[in-house]
KOLMI-375772 format. One record per residue: residue in three letters; x, y, z of N, C-alpha, C in turn. Coordinates in steps of 0.02 Angstrom, whole numbers, plus 50000, padded with zeros to 5 digits. Layout:
BEGIN
ALAXYZXYZXYZ ...
END
This chain:
BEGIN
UNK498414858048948498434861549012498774868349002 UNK498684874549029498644881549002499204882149072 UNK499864883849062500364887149078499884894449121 UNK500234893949195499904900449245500554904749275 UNK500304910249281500504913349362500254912149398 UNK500094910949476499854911149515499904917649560 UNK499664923349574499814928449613499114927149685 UNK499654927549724499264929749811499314935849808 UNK498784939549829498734947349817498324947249877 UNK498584949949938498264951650018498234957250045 UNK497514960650036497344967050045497204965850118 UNK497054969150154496824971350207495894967850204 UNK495684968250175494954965350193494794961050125 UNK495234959850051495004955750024495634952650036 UNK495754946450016496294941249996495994934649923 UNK496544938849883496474935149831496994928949781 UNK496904923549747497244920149728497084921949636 UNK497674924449598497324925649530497684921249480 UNK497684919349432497924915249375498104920049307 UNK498554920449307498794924149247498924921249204 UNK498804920949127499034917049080499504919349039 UNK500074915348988500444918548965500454927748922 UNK499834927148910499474934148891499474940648934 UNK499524936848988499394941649054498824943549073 UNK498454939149058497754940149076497314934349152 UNK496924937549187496614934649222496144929049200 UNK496404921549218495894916249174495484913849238 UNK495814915749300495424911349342495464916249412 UNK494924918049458495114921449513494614917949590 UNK495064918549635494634917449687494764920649731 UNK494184923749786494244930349836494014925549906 UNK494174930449950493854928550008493984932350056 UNK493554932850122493644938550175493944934050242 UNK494284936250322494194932050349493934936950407 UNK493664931950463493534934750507494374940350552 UNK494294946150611494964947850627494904941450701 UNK495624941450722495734939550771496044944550832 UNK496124941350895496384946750946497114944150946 UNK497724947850953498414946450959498304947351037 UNK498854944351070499184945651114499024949151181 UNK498954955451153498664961251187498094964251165 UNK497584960251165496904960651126496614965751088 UNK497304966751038496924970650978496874966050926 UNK496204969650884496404966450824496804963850795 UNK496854958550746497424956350708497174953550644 UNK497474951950589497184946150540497474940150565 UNK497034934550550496974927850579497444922750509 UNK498184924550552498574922350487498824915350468 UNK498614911450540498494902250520497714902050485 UNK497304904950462496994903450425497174905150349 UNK497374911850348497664915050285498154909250255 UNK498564906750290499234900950271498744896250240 UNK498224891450298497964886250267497704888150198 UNK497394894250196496754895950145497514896350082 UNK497984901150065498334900450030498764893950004 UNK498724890150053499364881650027498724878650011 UNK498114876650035497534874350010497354874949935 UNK497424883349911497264887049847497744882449795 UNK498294882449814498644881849746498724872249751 UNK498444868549816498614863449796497954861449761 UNK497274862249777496954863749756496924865449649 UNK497204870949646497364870949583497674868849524 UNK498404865449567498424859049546498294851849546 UNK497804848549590497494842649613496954844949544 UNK496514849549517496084850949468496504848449385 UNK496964851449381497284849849318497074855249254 UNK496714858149280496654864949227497074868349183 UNK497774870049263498164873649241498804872349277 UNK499224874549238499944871449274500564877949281 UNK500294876649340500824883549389501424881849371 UNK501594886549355502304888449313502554893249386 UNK502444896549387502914903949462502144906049503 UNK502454907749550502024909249627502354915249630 UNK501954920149651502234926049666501654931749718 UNK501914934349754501554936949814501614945549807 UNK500904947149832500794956049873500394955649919 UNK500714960949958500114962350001500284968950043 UNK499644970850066499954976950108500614976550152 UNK500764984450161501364984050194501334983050250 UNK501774986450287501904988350384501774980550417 UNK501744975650413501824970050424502304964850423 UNK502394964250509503174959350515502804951150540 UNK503344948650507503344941350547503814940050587 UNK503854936550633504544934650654504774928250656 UNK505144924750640505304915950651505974916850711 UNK505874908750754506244907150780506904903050730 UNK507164901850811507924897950761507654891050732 UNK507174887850739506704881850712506504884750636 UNK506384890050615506064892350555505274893250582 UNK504924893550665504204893650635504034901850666 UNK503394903450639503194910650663503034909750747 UNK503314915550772503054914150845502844921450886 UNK502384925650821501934930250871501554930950800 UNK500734933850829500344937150782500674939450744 UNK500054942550695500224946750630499924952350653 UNK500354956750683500324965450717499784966150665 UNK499424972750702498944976050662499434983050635 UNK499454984950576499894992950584499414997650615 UNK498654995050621498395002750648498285003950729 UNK498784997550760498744995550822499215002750874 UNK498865008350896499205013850935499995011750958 UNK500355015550938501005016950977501445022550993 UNK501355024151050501545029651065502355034451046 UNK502555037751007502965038950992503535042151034 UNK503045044951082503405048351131503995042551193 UNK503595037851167504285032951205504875030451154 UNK504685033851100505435032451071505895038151042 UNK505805043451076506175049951066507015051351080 UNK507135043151124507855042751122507975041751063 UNK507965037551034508045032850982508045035850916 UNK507475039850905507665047450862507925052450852 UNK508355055550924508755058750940509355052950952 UNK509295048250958510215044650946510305046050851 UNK509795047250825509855045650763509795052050698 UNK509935058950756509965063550753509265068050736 UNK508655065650775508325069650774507615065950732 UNK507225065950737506545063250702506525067250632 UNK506735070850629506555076650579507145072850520 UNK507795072450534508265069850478508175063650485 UNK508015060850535507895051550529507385050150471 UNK506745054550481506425053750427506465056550351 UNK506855059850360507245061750289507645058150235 UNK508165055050298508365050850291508155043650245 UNK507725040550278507605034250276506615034450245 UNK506645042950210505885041050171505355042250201 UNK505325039650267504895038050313504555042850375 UNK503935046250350503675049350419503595044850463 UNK503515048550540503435046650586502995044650609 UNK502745037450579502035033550570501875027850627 UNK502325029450690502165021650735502005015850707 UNK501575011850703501605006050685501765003950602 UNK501615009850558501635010250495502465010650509 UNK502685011150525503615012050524503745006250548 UNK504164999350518504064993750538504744991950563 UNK504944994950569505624997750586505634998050686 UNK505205002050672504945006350739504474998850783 UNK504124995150732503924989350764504414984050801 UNK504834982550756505344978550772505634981250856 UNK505594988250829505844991450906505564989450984 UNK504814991450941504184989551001504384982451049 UNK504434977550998504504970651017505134970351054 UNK505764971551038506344972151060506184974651156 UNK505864981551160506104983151217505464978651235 UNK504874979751252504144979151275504064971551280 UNK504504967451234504014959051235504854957151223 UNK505354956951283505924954351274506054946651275 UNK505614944151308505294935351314505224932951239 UNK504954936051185504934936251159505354937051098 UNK505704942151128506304944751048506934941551071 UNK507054937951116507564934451149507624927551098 UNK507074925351059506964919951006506964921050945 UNK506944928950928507024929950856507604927650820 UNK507294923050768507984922850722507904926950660 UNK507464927750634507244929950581506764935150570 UNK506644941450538506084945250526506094945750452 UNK505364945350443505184946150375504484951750353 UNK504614954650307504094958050286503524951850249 UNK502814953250263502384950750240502424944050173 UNK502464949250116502484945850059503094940650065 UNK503754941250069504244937050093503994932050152 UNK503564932250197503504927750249503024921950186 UNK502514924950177502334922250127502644915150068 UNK503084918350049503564916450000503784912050037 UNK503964912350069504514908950138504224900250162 UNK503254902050163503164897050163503134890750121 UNK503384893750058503424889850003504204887649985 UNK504464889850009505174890549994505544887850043 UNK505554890250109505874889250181506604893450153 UNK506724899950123507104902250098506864910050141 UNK507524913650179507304921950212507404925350168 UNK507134930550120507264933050072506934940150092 UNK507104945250080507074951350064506874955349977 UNK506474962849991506444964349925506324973049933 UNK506414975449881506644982049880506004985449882 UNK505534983849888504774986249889504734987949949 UNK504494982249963504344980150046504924985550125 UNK505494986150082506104986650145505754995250133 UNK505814996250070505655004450049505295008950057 UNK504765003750065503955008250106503755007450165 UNK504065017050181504045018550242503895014650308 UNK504525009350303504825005450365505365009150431 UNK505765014550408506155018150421507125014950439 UNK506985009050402507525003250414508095004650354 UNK507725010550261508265011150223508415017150233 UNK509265018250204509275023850221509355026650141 UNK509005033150114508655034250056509465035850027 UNK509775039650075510575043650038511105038750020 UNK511095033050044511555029550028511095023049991 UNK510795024049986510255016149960510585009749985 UNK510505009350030510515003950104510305004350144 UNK510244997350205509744998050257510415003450294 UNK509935007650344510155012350389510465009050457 UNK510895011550461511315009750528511235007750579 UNK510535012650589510315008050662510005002950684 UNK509944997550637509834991350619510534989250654 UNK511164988850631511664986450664511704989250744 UNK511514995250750511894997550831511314995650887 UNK510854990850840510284987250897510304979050883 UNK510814976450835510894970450846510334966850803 UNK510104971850768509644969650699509784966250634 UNK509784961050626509684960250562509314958350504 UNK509494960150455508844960150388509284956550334 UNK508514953150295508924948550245509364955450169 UNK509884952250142509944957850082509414956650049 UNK509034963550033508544962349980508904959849915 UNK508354956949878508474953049811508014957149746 UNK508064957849704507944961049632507014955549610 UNK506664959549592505844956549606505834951349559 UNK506224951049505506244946449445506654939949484 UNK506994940149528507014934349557506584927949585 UNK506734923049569506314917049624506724911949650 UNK506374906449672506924902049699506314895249653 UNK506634889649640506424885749608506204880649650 UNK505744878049668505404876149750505054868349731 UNK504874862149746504494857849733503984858649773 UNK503424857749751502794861349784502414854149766 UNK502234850549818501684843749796501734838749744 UNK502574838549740502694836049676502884840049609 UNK502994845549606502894849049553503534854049550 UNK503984855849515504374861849521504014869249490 UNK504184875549518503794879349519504504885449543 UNK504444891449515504724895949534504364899549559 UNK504654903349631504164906749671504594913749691 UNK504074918949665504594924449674504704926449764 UNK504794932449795505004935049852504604937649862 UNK504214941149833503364943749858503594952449856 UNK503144955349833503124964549838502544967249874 UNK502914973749902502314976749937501894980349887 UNK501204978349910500634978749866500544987149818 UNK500634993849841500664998349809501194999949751 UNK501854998749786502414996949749502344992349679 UNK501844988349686501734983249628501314986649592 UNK500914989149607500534991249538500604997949506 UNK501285001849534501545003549461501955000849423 UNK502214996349435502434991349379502144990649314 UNK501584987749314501264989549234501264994149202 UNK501254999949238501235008749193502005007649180 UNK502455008349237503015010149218503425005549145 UNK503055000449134503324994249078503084997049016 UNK502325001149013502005004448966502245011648956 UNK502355014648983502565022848976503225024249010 UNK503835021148993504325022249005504665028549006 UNK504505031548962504685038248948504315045448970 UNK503875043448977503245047348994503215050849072 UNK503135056349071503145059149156502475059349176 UNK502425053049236501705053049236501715053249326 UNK501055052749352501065050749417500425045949433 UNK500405041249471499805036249472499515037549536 UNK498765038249553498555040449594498175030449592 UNK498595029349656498335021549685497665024649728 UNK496975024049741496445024149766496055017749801 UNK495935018449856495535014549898495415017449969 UNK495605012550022495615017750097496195020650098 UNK496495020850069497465025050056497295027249964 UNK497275035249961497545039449931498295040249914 UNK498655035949868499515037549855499445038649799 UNK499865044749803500085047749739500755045849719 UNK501085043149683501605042149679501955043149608 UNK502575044449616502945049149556503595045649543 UNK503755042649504504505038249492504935041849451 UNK504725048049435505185051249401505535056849451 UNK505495057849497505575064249523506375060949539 UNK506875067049528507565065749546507675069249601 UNK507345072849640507525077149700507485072749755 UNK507715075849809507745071649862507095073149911 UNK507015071049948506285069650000506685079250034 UNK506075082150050506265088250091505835087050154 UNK506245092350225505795092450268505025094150264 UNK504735099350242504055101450205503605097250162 UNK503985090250148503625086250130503815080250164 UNK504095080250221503875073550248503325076450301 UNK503275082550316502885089350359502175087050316 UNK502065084550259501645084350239501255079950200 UNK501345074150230501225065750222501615062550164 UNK502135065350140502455063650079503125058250113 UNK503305054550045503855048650088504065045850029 UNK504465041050033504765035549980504675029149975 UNK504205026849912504325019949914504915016049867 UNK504975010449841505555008549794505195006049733 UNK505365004349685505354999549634505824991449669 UNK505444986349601506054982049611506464983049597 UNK506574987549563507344986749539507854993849590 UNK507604994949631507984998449690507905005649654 UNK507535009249638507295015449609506975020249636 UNK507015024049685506595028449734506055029549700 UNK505425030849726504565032149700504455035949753 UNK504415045049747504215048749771503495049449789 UNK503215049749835502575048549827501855052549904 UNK501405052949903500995054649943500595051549970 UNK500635051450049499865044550065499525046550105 UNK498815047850072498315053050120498005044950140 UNK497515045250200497085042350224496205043050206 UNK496205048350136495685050850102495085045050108 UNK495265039350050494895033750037494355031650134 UNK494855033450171494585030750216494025037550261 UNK494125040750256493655046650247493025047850221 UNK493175044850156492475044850109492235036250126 UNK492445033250151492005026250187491675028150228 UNK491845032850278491395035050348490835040150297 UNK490865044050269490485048650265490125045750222 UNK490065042450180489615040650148489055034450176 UNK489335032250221488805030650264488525034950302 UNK488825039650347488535045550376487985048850335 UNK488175049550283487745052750208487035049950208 UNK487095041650215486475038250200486155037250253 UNK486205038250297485975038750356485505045450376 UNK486075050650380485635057750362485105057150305 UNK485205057250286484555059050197484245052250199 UNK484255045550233483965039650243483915038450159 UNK484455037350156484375036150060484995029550052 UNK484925025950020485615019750010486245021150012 UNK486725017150014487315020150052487625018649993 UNK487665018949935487875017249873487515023149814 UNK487205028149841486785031749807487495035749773 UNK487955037149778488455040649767488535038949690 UNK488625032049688488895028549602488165031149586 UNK487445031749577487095035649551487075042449514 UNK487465045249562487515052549543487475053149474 UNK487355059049444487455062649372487925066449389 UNK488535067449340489055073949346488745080449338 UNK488735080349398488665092049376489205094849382 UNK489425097149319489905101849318489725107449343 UNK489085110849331488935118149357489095116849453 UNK489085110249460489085109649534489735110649562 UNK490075107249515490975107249544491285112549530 UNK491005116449476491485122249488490985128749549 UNK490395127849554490205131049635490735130549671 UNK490725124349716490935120949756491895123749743 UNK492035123749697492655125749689492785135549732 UNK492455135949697492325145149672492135146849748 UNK491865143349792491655143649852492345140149898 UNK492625136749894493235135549919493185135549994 UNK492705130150033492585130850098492845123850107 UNK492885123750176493155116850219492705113950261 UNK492425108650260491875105850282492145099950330 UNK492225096650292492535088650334493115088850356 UNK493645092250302494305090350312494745097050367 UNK495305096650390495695099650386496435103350349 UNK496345109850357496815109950315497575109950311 UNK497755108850382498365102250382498275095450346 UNK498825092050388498695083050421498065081650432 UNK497675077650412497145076450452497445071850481 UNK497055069950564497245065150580496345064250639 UNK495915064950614495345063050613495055058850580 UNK494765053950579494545046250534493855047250521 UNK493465049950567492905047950584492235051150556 UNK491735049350551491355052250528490925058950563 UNK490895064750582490485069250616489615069850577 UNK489165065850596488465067050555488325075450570 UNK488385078950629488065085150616488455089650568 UNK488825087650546489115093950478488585093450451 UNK488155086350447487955085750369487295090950384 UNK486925093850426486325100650435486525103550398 UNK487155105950380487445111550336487175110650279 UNK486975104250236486535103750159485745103350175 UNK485855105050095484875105550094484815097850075 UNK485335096050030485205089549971485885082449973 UNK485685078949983486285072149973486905075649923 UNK486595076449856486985079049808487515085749840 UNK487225090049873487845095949879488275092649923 UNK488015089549979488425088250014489085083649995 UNK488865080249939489235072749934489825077849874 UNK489745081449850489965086449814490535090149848 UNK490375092749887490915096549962491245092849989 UNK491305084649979491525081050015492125078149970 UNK491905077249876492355072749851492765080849827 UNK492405089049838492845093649808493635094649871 UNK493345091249935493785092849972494355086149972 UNK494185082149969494575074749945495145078549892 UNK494785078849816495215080549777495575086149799 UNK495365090349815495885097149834496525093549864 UNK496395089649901497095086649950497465084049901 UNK497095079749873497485074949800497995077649765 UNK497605083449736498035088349716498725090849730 UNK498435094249807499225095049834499665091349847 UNK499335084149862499865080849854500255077749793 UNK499985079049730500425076949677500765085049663 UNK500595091849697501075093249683501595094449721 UNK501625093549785502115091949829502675086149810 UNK502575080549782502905075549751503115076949682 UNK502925082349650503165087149567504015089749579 UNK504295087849548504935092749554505075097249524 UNK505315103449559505235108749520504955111049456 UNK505555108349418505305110849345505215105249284 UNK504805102049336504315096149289503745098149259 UNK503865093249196503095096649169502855090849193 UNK502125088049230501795086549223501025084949176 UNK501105078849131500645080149099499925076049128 UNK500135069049149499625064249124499625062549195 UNK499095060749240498895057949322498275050749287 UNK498655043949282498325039949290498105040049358 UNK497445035149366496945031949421496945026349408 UNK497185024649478496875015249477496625015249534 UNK496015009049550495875006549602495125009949598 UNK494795010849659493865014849665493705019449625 UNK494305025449649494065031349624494265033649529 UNK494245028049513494305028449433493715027449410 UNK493185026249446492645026749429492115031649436 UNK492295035249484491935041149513492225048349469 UNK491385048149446491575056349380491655061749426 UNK491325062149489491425068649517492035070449544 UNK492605064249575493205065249580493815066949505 UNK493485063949450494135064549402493895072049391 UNK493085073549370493045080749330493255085149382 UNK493425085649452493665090349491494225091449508 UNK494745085649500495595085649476495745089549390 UNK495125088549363495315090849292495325099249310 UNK494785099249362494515109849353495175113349405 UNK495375108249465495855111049518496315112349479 UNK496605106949425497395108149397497415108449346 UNK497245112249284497025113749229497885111549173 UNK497865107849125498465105749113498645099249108 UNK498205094449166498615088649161497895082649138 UNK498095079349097497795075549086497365066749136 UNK496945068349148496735061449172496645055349134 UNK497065049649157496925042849120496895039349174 UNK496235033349141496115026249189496395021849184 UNK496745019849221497275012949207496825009249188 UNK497125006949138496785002249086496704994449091 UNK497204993149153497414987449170496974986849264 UNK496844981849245496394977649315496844976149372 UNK496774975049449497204972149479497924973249456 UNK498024979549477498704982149453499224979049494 UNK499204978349566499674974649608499614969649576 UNK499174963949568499404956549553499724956649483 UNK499424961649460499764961849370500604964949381 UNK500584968249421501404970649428501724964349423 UNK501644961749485501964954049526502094950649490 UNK501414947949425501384942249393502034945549323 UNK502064951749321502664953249253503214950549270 UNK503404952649339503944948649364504284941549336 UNK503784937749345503804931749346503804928949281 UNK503884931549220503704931649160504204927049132 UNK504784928249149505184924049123505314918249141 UNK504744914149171504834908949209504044903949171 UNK503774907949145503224904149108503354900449059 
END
């Protein structure tokens, strides 16, 4: 029987269970989607008594087979996601959506008790993201659903609730608290104050190489605390290129650029400009950028196939034209994007009259993507860094027209493909290494 990791790795639309072997390699994987559910106040939500069953099912499952013998459990998943338990230990509201509207303008006391939105978020990493600030959630619940927060005993970030169910242990972790929650405070590396002057409390985070040693169906099993999912997958680079000044461009519907070397501190002009802080496990600030890009090029490329009535996948077809990307450069126009913030999602089909051909257009679209990319790794550059090397992980490591147009924008730095698969679950599962 072949010694495992077990990693839960919970994206936003996949959820996966993977098997790592002492090698560190994937021996066994299983995916699945679920339907959303309505919370409360009938928005969306993920349907997280199914997620529970589908996860305690997985691993008993894996051991009822006899294949392999789970050695450590260890969890990711996206961030901005709270649980809450009563004084019983059980959950007793949905799993919030983060992209669920909240108006900020009703909490302008609360930023001005805390000297201002502008140093709060300086402070503590964190732009001023409403529901993405989980911090700011906790808040929501507090004033708005007091019936409710009148029973809280406990809040937990995602991956820890997770953990939790395996454990019945409240545990905290330096990932999770770090990305842009607005709960640490970056100058003193602790949670921020106003956690206490609202009667808040949070577990001490714990170091990611931790677990708790759990009987699971008969079986002992170390189960780590769980990391937030971006946070984890630079873990593998950073174990491989220790020395090396690099920055990893994480790709999917979130564009993060993120930089673990930078020693400067977060400035106003870059929290002005989607930039923020996440952590390492090991309590290490990760300077970093998070465009909403990925999710940009989902709308338009259906928009794309629709206009030109051509497949909505015609994109991975393409041939690289260089003579195309440096046009498109040399021409330096703005089509889709803005050249702030965007804070438009959506797809507009009549831009697309503006092309003769699928190809130019889809061209103008990934030259304006990368342009942002760009600025944002160099907004997250400190001064007088050399920058050499911008790994890719995730979609856009596959797409030639995005790497050859980061190569022509920033002449100097080298592009590499993370070499490594499932970089979050591979982070997680290093963790746990010493427990195999």
């Amino acid at each position: 029987m072949k010694n495992v990791i077990a990693i839960i790795d919970i994206g936003k639309t996949n959820k996966k269970i993977f098997l790592f072997d002492e090698d560190f390699q994937v021996v066994s994987q299983n995916s699945i989607q679920f339907e959303e559910i309505k919370d409360d106040d009938g928005f969306c939500c993920d349907n997280i008594e199914a997620i529970e069953r589908w996860i305690k099912n997985g691993i008993a499952q894996i051991q009822g087979e006899g294949l392999y013998r789970i050695k450590a459990i260890n969890f990711t998943t996206h961030g901005a996601s709270l649980v809450y338990l009563n004084r019983e230990g059980k959950r007793i509201t949905p799993l919030y959506n983060y992209l669920k509207p909240l108006n900020l303008d009703d909490y302008q006391d609360f930023y001005e008790s805390q000297g201002g939105v502008e140093e709060f978020s300086r402070k503590t990493g964190s732009p001023a993201y409403g529901m993405l600030n989980t911090g700011i959630q906790m808040l929501a619940l507090k004033r708005n659903k007091p019936e409710i927060w009148k029973h809280v005993a406990a809040v937990l970030h995602y991956p820890q609730y997770l953990s939790y169910l395996f454990t019945n242990k409240i545990t905290a972790d330096y990932t999770s608290v770090g990305a842009h929650t607005a709960t640490w405070d970056y100058d003193g590396m602790h949670y921020h104050k106003w956690l206490k002057e609202e009667g808040i409390t949070l577990p001490q985070p714990c170091k990611g190489n931790e677990a708790i040693i759990t009987e699971i169906n008969g079986e002992k099993i170390a189960v780590g605390s769980g990391l937030h999912d971006s946070s984890s997958s630079i873990i593998p680079l950073l174990k491989k290129e220790k020395s090396n000044n690099f920055v990893l461009l994480s790709t999917g519907t979130w564009i993060i650029a993120m930089n673990p070397f930078s020693k400067e501190t977060l400035t106003q002009n870059q929290l002005q400009n989607n930039c923020l802080c996440f952590m390492t496990p090991e309590k290490q600030q990760v300077k970093s950028s998070m465009q909403f890009l990925g999710r940009i090029h989902e709308v338009y490329i259906k928009a794309l196939s629709e206009h030109f009535k051509v497949d909505i996948n015609t994109h991975i077809q393409l041939h690289l034209n260089t003579i195309l990307c440096i046009s498109v450069i040399q021409q330096n126009k703005g089509v889709f994007l803005s050249e702030g913030i965007d804070t438009d999602f959506e797809a507009h089909p009549e831009l697309l009259h503006k092309f003769q051909s699928y190809e130019t257009a889809y061209y103008q679209l990934i030259f304006e993507i990368s342009k942002k990319v760009i600025q944002g790794i160099e907004l997250i550059s400190d001064k007088d860094a050399k920058l050499k090397d911008v790994y890719i992980s995730g979609g856009f490591n596959r797409n030639k027209m995005f790497i050859k147009l980061l190569e022509l924008l920033k002449p100097g730095i080298t592009i590499k493909i993370s070499d490594c698969k499932n970089e979050s679950a591979l982070g997680a599962a290093l963790l746990m290494k010493d427990y195999l």
